[in-house]
C-alpha positions as CSV (number, residue, x, y, z in Angstrom):
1,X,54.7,-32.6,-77.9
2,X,53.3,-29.6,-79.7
3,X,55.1,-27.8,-82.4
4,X,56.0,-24.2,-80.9
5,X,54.5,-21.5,-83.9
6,X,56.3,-18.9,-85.8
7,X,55.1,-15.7,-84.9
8,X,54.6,-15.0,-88.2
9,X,52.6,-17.6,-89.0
10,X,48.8,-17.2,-90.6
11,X,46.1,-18.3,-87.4
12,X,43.1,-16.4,-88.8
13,X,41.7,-19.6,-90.0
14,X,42.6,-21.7,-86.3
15,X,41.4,-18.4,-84.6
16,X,37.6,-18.8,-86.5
17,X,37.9,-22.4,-85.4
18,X,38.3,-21.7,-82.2
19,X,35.8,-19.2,-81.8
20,X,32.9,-21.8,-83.5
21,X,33.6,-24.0,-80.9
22,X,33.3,-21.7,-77.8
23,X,30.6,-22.9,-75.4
24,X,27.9,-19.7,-74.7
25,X,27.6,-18.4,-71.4
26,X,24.6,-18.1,-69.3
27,X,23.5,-14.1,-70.3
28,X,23.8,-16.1,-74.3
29,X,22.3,-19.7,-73.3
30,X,19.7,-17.4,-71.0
31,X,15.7,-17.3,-72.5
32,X,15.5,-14.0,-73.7
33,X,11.8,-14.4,-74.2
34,X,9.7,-11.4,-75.9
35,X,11.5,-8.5,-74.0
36,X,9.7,-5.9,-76.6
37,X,6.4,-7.3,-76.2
38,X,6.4,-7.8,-72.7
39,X,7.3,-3.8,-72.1
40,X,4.5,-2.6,-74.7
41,X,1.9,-5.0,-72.4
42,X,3.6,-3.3,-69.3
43,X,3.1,0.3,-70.8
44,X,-0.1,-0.2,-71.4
45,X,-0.6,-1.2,-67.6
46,X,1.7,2.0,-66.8
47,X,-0.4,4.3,-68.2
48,X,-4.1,2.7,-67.1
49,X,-2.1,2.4,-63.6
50,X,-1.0,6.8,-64.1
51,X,-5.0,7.0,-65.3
52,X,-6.5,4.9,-62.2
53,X,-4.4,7.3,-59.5
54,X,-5.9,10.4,-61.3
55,X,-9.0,9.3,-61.2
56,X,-8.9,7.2,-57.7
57,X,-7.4,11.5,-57.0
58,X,-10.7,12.8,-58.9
59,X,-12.8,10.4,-56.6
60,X,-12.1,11.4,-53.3
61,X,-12.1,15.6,-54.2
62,X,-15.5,15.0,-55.2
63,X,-16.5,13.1,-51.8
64,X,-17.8,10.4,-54.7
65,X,-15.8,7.4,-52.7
66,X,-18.7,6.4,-50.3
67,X,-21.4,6.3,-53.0
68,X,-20.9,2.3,-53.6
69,X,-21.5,0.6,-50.1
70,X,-20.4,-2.7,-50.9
71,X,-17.7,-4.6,-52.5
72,X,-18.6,-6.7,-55.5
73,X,-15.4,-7.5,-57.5
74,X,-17.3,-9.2,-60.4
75,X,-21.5,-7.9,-60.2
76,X,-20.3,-4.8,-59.2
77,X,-19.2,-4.4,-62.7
78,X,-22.6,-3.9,-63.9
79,X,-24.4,-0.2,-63.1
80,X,-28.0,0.2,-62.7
81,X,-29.7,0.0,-65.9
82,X,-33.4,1.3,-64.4
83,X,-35.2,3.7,-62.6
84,X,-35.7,1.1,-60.0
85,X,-31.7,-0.1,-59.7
86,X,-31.2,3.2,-59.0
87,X,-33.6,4.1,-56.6
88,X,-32.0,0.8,-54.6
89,X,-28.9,2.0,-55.2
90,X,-29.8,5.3,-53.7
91,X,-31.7,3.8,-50.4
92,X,-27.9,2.1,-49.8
93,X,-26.2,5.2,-49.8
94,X,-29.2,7.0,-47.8
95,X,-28.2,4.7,-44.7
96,X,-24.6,5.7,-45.0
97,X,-22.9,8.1,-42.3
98,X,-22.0,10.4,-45.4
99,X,-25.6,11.2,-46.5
100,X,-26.9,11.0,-42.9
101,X,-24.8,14.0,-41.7
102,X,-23.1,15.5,-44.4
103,X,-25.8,15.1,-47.7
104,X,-29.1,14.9,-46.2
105,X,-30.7,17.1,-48.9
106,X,-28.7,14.8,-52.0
107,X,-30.7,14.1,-54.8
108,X,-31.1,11.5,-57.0
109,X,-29.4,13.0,-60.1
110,X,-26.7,14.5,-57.7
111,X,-26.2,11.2,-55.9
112,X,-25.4,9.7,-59.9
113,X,-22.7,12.3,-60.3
114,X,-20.8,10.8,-57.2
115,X,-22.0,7.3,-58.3
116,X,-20.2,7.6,-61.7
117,X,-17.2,8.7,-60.0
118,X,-16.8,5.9,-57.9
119,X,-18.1,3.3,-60.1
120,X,-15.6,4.5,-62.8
121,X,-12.7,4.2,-59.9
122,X,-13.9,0.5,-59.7
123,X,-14.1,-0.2,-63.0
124,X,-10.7,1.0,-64.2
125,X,-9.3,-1.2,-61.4
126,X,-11.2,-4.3,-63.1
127,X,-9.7,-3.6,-66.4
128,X,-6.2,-3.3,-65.5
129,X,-6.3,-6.8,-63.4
130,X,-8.0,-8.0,-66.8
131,X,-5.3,-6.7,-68.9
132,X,-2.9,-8.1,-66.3
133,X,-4.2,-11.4,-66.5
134,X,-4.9,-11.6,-70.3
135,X,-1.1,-10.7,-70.8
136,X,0.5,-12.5,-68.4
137,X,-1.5,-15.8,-69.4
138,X,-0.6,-15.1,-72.7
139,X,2.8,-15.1,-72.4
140,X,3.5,-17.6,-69.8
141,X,1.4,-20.5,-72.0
142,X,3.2,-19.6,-75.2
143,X,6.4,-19.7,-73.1
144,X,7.7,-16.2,-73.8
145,X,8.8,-14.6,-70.6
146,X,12.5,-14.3,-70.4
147,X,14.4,-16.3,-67.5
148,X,13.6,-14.6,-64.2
149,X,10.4,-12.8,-65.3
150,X,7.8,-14.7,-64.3
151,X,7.8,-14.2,-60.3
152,X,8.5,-10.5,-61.0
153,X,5.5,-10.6,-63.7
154,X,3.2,-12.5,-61.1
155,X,4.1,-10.1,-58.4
156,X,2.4,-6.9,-60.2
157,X,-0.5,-9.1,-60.3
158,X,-0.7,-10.0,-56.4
159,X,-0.1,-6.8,-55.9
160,X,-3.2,-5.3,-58.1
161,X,-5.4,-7.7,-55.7
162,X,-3.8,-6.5,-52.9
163,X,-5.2,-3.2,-53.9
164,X,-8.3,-4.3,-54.6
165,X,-8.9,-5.4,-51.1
166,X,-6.6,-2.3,-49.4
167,X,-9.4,-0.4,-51.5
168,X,-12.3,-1.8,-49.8
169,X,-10.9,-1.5,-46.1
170,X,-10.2,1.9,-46.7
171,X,-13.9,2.4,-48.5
172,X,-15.2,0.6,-45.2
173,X,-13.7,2.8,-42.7
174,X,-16.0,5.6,-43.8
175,X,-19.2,3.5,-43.4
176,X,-18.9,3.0,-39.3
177,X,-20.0,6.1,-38.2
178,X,-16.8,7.2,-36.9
179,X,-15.8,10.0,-39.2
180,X,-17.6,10.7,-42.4
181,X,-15.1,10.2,-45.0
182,X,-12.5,7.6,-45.5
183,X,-9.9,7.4,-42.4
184,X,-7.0,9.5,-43.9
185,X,-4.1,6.3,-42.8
186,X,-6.1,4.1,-44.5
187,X,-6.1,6.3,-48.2
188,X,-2.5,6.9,-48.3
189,X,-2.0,3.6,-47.2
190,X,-4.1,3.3,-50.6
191,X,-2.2,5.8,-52.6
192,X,0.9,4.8,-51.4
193,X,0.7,1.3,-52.4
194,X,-0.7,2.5,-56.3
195,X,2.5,4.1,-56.5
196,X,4.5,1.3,-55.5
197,X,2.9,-0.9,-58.1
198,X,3.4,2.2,-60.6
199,X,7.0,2.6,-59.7
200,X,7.6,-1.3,-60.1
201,X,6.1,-1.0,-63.5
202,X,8.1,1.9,-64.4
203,X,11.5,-0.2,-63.2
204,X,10.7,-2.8,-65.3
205,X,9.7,-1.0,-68.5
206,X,13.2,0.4,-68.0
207,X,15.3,-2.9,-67.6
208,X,13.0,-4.0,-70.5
209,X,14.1,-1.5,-73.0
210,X,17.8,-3.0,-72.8
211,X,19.0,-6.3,-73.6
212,X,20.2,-8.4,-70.2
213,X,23.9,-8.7,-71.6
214,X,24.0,-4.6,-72.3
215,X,23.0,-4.0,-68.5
216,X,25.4,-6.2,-67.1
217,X,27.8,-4.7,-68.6
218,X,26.1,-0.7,-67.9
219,X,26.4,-1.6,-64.4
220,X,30.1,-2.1,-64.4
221,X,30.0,1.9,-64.9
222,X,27.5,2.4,-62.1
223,X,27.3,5.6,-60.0
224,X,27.2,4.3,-56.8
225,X,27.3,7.8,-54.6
226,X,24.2,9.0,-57.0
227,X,22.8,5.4,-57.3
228,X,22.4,5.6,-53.0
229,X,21.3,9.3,-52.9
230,X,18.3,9.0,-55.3
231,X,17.7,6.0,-53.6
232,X,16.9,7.9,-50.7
233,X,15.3,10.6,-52.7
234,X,12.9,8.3,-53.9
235,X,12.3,7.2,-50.2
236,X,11.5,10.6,-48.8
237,X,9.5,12.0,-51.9
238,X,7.2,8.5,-51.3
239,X,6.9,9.8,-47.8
240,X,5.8,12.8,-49.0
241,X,3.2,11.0,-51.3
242,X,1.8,9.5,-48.0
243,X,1.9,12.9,-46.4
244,X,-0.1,14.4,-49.4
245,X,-2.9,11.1,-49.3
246,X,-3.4,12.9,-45.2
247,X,-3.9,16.1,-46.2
248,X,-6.3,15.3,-49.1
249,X,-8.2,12.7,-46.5
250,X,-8.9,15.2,-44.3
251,X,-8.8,18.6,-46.6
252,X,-6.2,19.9,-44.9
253,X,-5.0,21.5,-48.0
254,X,-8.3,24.0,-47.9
255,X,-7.5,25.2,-44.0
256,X,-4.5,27.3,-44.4
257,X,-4.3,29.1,-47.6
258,X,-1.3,32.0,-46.7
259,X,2.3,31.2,-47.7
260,X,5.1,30.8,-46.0
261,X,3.5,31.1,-42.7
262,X,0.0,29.5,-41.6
263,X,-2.8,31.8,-40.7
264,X,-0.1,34.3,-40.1
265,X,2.3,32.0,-37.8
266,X,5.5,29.6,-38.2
267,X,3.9,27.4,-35.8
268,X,-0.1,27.6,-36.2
269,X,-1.9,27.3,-33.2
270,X,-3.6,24.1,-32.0
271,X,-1.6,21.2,-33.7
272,X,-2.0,18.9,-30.7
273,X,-5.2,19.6,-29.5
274,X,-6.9,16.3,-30.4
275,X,-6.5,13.6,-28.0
276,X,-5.2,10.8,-28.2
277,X,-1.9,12.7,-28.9
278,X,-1.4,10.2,-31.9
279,X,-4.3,11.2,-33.6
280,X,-3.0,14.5,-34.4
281,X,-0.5,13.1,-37.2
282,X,-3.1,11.9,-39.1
283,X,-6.7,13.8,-38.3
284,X,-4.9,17.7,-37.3
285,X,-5.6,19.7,-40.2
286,X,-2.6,22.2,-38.7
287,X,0.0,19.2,-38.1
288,X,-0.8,17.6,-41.5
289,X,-0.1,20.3,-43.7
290,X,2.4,21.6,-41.0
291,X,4.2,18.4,-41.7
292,X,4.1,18.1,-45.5
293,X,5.2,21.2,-46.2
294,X,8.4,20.9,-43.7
295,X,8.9,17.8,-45.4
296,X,8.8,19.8,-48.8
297,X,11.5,22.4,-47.9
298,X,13.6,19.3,-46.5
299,X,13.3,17.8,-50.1
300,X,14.0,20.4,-51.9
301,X,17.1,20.9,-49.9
302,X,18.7,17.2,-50.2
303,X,17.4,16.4,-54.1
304,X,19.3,20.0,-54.9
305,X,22.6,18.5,-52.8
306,X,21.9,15.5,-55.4
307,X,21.5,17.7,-58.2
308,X,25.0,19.3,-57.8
309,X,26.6,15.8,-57.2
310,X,25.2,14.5,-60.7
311,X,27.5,17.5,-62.1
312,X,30.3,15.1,-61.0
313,X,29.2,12.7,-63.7
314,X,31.0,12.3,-66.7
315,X,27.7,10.4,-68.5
316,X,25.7,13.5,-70.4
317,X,22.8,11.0,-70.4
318,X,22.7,10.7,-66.5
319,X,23.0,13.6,-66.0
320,X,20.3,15.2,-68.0
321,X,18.4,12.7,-66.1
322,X,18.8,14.6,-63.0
323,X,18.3,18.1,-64.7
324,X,15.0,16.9,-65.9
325,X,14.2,15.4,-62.1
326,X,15.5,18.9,-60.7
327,X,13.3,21.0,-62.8
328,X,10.2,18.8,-61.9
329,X,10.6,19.3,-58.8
330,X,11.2,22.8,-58.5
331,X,7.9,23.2,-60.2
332,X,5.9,20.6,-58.3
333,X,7.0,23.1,-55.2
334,X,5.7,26.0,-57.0
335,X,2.5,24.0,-58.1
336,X,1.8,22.8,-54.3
337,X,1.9,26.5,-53.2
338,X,0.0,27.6,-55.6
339,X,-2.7,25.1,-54.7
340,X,-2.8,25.5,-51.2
341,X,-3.1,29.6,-51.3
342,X,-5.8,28.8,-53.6
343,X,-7.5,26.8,-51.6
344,X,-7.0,23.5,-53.5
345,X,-9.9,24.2,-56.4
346,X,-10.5,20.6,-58.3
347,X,-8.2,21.1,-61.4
348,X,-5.0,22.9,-59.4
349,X,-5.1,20.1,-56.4
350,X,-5.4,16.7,-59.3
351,X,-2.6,18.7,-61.4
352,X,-0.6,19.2,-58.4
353,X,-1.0,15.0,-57.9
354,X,-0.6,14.5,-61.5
355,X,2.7,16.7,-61.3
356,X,3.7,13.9,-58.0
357,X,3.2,10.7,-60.4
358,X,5.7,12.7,-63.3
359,X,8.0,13.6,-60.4
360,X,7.8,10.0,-59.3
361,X,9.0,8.5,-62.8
362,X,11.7,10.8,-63.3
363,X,13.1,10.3,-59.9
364,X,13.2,6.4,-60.8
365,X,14.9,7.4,-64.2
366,X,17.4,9.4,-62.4
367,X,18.0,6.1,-60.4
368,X,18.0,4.0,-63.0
369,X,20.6,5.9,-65.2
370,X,22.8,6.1,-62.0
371,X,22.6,2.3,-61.9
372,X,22.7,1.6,-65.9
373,X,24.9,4.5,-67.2
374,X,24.3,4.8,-71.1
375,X,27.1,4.1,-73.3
376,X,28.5,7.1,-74.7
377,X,31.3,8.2,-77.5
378,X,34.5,9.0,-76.1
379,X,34.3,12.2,-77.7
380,X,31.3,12.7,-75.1
């Protein structure tokens, strides 16, 4: 029978004991692997990913996409280095659709230009799946990915080849005959899916920066109301990526330059007139930018709703994180209307897409603070 304690008896020494002898839970017994490392290899990805969509962007406003007819992941890597290479490179392109109907009087030196262009796409894409692989070998051999990091880790890497190949169909489409450039579905199909590889990345540098055991206990605090809204902000303004991939694929940007009407109406004229009815939504220059710049306005509308319900959160952190989304956003508006009244010129139309891959990032912070609220002083 145990002897019952004074209560003021000394225990500091039992209470040390004790705590030595504790078994560790799972978040303490867990393999943290190289959680720093592992987010500098991702950034590096991050921002060759950011650099690949500007330049995948740069590509197709140049009409450079269709210079490469074929799809060599690993020759393909290697330009021509004579006269002769060229000249065969050239005769390719010379039996495209493109050059048939569209740049019969192209000339060698021009045709480079548009060569570069693509070629640089191509080999941008080969260096991320090398730094991919490198870094991912690397860390799996020495055995330094933390518990639960490897499938997540391997999926980025599936999802680069994905691209590769999502790439080529879309390249393909534009070497049939049917249209001239790339089908429009098929390049925001291709855009759309670099920015779901970017936005994983971008999640993950973020649950990166913080140790397992401190977000576990951030999300205790979660924002659950703002967590679901920018959730579905983050939904619609991908939609809207999609939406801006069709009006780049088929210039629709470049056909109605007044603002806030089109060609002077609410409704422009003629945004069913291509048949099959279907067709319309992705090949109507008036339905396409009809429909992204609706879709606009209804953003604006529901991310300013979520704007005013992060002033409901008691976290300064969180909600700076919204401010900052809010004020993106307002001028990623301004930046779209200025580039379609002027017409889309080069450098306005990649900045306004640049401006989409910051809004993109901040709209997954927002989320992300919603989810992991910082810890803050009481006096805060």
């Amino acid at each position: 029978m145990s002897q019952k304690r004074s209560i003021f008896e000394e225990v500091g020494t039992d209470a040390k004991v004790e705590r030595a002898n504790l078994t560790p839970g799972v978040i303490d017994t867990a393999h943290r692997g190289a959680r720093g490392p592992i987010r500098v290899w991702l950034m590096t990805i991050f921002f060759l990913v950011a650099i690949m969509i500007l330049v995948g962007g740069l590509t197709r406003l140049t009409d450079s996409g269709l210079s490469i007819t074929e799809w060599k992941p690993v020759t393909g890597a290697i330009p021509p280095l004579s006269e002769a290479d060229w000249l065969a490179e050239f005769a390719k392109y010379q039996d495209s659709p493109e050059f048939l109907i569209q740049n019969a009087a192209m000339t060698l030196e021009e045709f480079k230009t548009i060569f570069w262009w693509e070629w640089g796409h191509r080999q941008l894409g080969r260096v991320i799946g090398l730094v991919w692989a490198a870094g991912f070998v690397f860390f799996w051999a020495t055995k330094r990915i933390p518990t639960g990091w490897s499938g997540r880790l391997l999926g980025l890497g599936a999802l680069g080849g994905l691209q590769g190949a999502v790439g080529w169909w879309m390249v393909s489409s534009g070497l049939t005959g049917r249209v001239v450039d790339v089908a429009s579905y098929r390049l925001a199909i291709h855009l759309g899916l670099a920015f779901v590889i970017f936005g994983f990345i971008a999640w993950y540098v973020m649950l990166l920066g913080r140790s397992e055991a401190d977000l576990i206990k951030a999300r205790r605090g979660r924002e659950a109301k703002l967590f679901s809204m920018s959730t579905g902000l983050m939904h619609f303004a991908f939609l809207q990526i999609l939406l801006g991939a069709l009006v780049a694929g088929i210039d629709a940007g470049r056909g109605y330059i007044d603002w806030p009407l089109m060609n002077g109406q609410v409704i422009p004229d003629g945004m069913f007139s291509l048949s099959p009815v279907w067709s319309n939504f992705f090949e109507n220059s008036a339905l396409v930018q009809f429909i992204h710049r609706g879709a606009g306005y209804l953003i604006a509308v529901f991310a300013f709703v979520l704007w005013r319900k992060s002033r409901q959160s008691g976290n300064k952190t969180t909600k700076g994180c919204f401010d900052a989304l809010a004020v993106m956003l307002l001028l990623q508006i301004v930046l779209g209307i200025v580039t379609v009244m002027q017409a889309a010129p080069l450098g306005l139309a990649i900045l306004h897409q640049f401006g989409a891959i910051v809004l993109w990032v901040l709209i997954l912070r927002a989320r992300f603070a919603a989810q992991y609220p910082t810890v803050q002083s009481v006096r805060d």
